[in-house]
N, C-alpha and C positions, 0 to 999 in steps of 0.2 A: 295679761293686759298690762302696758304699762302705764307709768304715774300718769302721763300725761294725755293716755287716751283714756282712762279714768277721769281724769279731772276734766275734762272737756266734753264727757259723756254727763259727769254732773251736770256742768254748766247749762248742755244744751235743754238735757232732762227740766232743769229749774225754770230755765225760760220758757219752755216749751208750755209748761205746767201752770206755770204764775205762782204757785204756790211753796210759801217758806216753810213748813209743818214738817219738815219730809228729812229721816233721817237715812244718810247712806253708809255702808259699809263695802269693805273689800276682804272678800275670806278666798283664800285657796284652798281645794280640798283634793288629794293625791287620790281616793278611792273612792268609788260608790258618790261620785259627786251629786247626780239627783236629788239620792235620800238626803244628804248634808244639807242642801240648799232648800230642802222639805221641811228638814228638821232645825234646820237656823228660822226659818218663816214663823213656826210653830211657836220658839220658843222666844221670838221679840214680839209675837202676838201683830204678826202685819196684816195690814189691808189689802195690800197690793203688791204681786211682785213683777220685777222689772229685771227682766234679764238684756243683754247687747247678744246678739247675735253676730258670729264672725264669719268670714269666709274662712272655709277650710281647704288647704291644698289635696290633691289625688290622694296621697298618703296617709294626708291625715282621715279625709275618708274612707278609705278602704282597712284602718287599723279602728278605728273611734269610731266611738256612736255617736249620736247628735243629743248635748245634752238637755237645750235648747225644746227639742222633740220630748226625751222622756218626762221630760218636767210638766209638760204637756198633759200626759196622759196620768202621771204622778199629783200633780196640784190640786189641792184643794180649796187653794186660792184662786182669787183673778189674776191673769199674768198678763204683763205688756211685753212684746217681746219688739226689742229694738236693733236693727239690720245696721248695722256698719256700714257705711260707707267707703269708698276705695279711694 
């Protein structure tokens, strides 16, 4: 993701929400991404997680898994899961 579709997913995220309270972060994680994003939840003690959901091209389908999905069935959080836009 870059800075600027970050920052624009904040933005929209905040206004969306009305609410200041809310801290975001940006982590890349090379391996085992699920657990990582399991395991970052766990350990800032969150409420909610909010993932961006992207479009994936043929290839990246047919090589990657949807992380979006395992997080799914991984969470033991509430998840909001947010669809990109084209």
């Amino acid at each position: 993701m870059s800075a600027k579709s970050y920052e624009k997913f904040k933005t929209e995220l905040s206004s969306f929400l009305g609410y200041d309270k809310i801290s975001y972060y940006l982590k890349e994680y090379k391996k085992d991404i699920s657990s990582g994003i399991e395991e970052f939840v766990n350990e800032q003690q969150g409420d909610l997680l909010v993932l961006l959901k992207r479009k994936r091209n043929f290839f990246e389908k047919l090589i990657g898994s949807s992380v979006s999905t395992e997080i799914t069935y991984l969470s033991t959080h509430p998840l909001l899961i947010y669809h990109e836009k084209e």
